[in-house]
N, CA and C atoms as an extended XYZ file, in Angstrom:
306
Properties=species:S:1:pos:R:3:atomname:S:1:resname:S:1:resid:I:1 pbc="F F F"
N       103.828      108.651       81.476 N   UNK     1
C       104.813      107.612       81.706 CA  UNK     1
C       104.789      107.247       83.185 C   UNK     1
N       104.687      105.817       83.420 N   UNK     2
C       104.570      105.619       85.258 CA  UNK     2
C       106.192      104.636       85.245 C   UNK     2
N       106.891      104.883       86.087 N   UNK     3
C       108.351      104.529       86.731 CA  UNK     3
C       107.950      103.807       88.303 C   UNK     3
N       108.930      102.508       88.341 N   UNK     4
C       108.330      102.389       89.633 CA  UNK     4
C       110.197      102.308       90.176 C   UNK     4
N       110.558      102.716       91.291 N   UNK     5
C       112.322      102.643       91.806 CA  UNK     5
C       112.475      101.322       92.619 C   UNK     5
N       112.902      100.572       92.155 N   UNK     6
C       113.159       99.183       92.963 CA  UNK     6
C       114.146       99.358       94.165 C   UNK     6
N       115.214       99.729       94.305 N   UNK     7
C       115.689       99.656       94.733 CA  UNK     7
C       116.690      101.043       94.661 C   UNK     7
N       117.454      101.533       96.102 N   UNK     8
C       118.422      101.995       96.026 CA  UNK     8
C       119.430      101.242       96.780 C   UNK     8
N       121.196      101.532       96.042 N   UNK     9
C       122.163      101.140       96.120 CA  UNK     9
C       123.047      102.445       96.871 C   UNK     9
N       123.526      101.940       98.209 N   UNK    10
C       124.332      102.960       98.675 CA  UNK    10
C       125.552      103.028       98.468 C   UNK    10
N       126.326      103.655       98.308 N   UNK    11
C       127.932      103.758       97.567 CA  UNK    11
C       128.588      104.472       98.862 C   UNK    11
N       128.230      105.203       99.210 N   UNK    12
C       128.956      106.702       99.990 CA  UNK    12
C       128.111      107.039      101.061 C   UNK    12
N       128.051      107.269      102.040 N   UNK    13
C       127.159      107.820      103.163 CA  UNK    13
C       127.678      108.514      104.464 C   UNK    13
N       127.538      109.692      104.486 N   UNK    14
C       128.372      110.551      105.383 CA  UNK    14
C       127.169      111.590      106.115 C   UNK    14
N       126.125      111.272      107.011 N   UNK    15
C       125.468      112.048      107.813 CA  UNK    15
C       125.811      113.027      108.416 C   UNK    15
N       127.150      113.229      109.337 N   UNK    16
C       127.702      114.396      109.484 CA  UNK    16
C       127.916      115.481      108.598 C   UNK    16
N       128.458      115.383      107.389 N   UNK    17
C       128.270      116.062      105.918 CA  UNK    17
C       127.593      115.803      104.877 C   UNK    17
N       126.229      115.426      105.389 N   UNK    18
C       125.358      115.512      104.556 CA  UNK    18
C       125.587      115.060      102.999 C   UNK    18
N       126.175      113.791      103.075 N   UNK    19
C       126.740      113.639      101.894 CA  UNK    19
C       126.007      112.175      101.572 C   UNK    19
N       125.753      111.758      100.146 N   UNK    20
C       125.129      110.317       99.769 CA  UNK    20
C       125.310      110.286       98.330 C   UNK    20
N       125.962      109.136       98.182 N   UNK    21
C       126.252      108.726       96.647 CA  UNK    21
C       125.666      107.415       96.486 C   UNK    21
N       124.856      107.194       95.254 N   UNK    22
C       124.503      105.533       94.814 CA  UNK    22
C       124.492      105.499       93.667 C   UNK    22
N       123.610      104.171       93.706 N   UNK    23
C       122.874      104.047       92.235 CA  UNK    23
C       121.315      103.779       92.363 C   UNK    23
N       120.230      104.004       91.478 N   UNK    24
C       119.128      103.390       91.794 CA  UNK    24
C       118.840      102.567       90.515 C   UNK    24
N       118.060      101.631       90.700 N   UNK    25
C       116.844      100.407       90.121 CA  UNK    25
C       116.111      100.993       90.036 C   UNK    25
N       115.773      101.535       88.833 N   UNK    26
C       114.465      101.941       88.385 CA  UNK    26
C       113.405      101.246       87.168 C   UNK    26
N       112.211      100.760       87.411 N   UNK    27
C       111.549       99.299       86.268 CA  UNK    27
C       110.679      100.470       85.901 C   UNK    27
N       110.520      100.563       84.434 N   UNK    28
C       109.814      101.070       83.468 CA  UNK    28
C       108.800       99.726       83.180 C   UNK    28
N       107.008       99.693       83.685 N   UNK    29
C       106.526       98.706       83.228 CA  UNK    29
C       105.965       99.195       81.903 C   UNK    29
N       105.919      100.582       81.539 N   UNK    30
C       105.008      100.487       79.779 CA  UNK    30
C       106.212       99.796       78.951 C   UNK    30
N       107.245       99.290       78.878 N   UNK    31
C       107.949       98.975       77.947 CA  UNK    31
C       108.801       97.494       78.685 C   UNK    31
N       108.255       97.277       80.123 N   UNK    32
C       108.467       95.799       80.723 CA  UNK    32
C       110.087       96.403       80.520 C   UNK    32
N       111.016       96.929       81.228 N   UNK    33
C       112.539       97.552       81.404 CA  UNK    33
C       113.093       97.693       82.490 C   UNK    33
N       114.213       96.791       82.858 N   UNK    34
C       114.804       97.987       83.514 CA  UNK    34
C       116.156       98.616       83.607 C   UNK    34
N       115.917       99.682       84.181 N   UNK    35
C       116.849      100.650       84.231 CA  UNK    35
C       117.693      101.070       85.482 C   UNK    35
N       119.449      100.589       85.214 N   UNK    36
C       120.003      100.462       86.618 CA  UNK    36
C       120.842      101.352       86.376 C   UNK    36
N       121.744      101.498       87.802 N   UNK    37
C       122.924      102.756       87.198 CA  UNK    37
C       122.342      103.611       87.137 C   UNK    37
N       121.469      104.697       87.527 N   UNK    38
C       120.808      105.697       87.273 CA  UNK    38
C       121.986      106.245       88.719 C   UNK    38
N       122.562      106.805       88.396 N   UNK    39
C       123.625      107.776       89.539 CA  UNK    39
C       122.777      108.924       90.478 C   UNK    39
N       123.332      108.757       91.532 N   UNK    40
C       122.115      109.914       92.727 CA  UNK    40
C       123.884      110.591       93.383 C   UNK    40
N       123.460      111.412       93.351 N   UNK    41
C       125.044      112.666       94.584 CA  UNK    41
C       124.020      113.761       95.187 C   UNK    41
N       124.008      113.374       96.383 N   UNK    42
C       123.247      114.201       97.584 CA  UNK    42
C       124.144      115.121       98.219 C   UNK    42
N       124.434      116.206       98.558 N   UNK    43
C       125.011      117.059       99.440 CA  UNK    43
C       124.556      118.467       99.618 C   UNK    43
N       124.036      117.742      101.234 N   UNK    44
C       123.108      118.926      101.691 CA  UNK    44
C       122.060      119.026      101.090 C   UNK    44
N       121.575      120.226      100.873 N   UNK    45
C       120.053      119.757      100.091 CA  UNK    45
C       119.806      119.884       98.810 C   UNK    45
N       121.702      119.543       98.114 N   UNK    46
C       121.389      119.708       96.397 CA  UNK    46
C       121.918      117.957       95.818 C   UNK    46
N       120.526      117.851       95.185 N   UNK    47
C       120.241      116.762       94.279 CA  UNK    47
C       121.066      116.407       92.940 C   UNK    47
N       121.780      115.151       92.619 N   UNK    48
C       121.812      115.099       91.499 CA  UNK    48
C       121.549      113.517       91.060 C   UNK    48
N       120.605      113.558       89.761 N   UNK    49
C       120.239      112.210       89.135 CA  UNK    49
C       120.725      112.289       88.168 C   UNK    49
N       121.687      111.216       87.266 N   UNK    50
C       122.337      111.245       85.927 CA  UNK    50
C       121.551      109.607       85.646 C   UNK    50
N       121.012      109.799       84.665 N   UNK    51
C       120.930      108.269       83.301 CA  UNK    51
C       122.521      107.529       82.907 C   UNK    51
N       122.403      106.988       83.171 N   UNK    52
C       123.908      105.698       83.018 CA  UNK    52
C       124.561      106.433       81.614 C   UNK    52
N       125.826      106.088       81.533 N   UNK    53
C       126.388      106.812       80.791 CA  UNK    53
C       127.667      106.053       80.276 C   UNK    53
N       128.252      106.007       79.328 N   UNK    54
C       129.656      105.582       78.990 CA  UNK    54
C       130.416      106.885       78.380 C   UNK    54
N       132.031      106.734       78.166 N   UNK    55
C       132.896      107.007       77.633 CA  UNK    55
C       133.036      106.308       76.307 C   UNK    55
N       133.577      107.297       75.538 N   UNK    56
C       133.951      106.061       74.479 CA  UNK    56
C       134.968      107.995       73.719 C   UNK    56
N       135.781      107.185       72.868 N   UNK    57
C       136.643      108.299       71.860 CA  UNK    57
C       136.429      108.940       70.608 C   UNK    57
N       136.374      110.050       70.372 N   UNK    58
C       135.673      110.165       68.951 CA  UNK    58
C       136.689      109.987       67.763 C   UNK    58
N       136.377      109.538       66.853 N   UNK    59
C       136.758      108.945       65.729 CA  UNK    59
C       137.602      110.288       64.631 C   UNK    59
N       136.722      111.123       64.976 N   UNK    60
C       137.266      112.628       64.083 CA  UNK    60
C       138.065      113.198       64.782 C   UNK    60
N       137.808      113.481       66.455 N   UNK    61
C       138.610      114.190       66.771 CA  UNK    61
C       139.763      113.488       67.958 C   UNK    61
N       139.635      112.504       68.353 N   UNK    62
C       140.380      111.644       69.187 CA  UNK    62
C       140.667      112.417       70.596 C   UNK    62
N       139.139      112.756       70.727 N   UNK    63
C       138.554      113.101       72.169 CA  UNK    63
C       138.027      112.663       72.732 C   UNK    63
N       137.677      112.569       74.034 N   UNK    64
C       136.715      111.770       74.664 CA  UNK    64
C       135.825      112.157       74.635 C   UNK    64
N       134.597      111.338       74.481 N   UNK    65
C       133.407      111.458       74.956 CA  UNK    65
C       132.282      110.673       75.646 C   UNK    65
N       131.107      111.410       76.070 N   UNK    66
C       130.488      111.252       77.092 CA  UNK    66
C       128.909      110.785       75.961 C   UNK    66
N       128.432      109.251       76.353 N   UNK    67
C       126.885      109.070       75.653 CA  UNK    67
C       126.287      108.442       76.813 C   UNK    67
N       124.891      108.397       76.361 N   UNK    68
C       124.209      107.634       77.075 CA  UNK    68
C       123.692      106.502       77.058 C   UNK    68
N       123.972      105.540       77.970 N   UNK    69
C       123.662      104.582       77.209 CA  UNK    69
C       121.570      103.619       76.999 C   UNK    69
N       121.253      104.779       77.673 N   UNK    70
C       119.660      105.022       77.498 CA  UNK    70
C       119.183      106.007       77.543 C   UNK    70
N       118.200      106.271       76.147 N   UNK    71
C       117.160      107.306       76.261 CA  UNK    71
C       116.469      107.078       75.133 C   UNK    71
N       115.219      107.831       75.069 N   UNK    72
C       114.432      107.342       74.084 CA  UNK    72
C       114.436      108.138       72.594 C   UNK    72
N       113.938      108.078       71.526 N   UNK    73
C       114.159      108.972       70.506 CA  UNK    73
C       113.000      109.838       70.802 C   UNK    73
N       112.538      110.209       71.056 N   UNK    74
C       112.090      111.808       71.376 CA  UNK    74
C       112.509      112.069       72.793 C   UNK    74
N       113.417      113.345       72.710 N   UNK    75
C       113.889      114.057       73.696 CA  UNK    75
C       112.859      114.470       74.846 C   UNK    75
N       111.338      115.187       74.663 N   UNK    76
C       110.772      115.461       75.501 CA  UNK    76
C       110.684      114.061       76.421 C   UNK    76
N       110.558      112.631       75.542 N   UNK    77
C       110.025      111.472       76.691 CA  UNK    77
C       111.310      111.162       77.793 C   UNK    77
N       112.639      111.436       76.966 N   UNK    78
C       113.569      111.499       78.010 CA  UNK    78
C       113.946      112.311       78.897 C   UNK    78
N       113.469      113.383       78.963 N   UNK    79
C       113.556      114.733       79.748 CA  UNK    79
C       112.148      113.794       80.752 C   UNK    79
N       111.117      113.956       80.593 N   UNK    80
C       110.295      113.670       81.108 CA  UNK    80
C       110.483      112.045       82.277 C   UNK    80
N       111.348      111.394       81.526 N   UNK    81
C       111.682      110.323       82.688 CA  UNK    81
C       112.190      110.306       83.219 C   UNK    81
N       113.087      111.593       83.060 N   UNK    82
C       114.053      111.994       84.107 CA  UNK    82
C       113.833      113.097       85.117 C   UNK    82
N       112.846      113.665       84.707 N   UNK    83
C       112.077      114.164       85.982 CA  UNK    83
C       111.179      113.502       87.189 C   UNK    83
N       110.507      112.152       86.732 N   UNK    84
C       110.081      111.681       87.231 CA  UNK    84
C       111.406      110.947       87.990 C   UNK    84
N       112.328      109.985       87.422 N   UNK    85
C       112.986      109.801       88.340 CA  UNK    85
C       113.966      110.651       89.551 C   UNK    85
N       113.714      111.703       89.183 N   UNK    86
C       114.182      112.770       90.225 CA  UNK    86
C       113.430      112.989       91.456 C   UNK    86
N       111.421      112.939       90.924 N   UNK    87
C       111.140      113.341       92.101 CA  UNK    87
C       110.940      112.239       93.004 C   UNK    87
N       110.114      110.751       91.613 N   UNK    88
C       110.064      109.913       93.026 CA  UNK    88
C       111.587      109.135       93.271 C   UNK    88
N       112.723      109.272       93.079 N   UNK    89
C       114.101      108.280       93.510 CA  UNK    89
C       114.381      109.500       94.533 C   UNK    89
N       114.128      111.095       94.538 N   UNK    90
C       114.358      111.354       95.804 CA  UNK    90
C       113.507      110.874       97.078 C   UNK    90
N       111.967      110.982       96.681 N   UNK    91
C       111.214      110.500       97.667 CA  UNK    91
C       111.294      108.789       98.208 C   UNK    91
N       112.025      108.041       97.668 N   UNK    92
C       112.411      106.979       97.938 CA  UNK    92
C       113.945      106.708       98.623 C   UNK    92
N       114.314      107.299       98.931 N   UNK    93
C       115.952      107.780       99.331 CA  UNK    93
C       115.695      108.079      100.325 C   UNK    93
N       114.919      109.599      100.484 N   UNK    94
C       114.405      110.506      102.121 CA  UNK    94
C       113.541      108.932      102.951 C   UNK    94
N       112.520      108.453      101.961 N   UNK    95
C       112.055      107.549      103.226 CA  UNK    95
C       112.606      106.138      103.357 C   UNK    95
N       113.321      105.373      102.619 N   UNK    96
C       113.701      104.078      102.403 CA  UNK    96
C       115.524      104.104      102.800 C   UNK    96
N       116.581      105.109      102.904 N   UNK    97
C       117.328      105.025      103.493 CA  UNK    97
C       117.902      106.428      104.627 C   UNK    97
N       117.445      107.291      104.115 N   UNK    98
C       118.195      108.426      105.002 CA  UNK    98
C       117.482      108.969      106.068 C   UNK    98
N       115.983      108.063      106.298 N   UNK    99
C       115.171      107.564      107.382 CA  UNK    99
C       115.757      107.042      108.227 C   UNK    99
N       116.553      106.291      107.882 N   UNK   100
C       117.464      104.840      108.956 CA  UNK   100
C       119.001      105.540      108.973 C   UNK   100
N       119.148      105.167      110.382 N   UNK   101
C       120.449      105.410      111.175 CA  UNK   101
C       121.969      105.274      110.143 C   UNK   101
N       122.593      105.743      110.182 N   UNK   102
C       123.716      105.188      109.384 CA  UNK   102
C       124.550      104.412      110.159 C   UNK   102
């Protein structure tokens, strides 16, 4: 699977505490897609990437819950795009904003 990250979106940025919240643009060309809202939370040197997500209530138990609102039907290909967007949306972050001054 090849991912290319268009863009990152800065939300939060705190250099003194090592802190960074966004979103990234990420274009899937085998399926011509893309994929926004992909959530990034930086602090210090622990990573986190989440796939866009909604709320919605469950019907049986009138709880909330948590879906996604992309992934593919086999689990390994979604595990797998989400590794990739981990390693290259970090390597695009370190050199495309937290390169530059805040």
């Amino acid at each position: 699977m090849d991912i290319e990250i268009v863009e990152f979106y800065t939300m939060e940025r705190n250099d003194e505490k090592q802190i960074l919240k966004g979103s990234l643009h990420v274009y899937l060309p085998e399926i011509d897609a893309d994929l926004r809202g992909v959530m990034v939370r930086k602090r210090k040197d622990s990573w986190f990437f989440g796939l866009p997500t909604l709320f919605g209530i469950d019907t049986d138990t009138g709880k909330k819950v948590k879906f996604p609102v992309f992934a593919f039907v086999s689990r390994e290909k979604t595990d797998e795009l989400k590794k990739l967007i981990r390693e290259k949306g970090k390597g695009y972050i370190l050199k495309n904003t937290l390169s530059e001054p805040q």
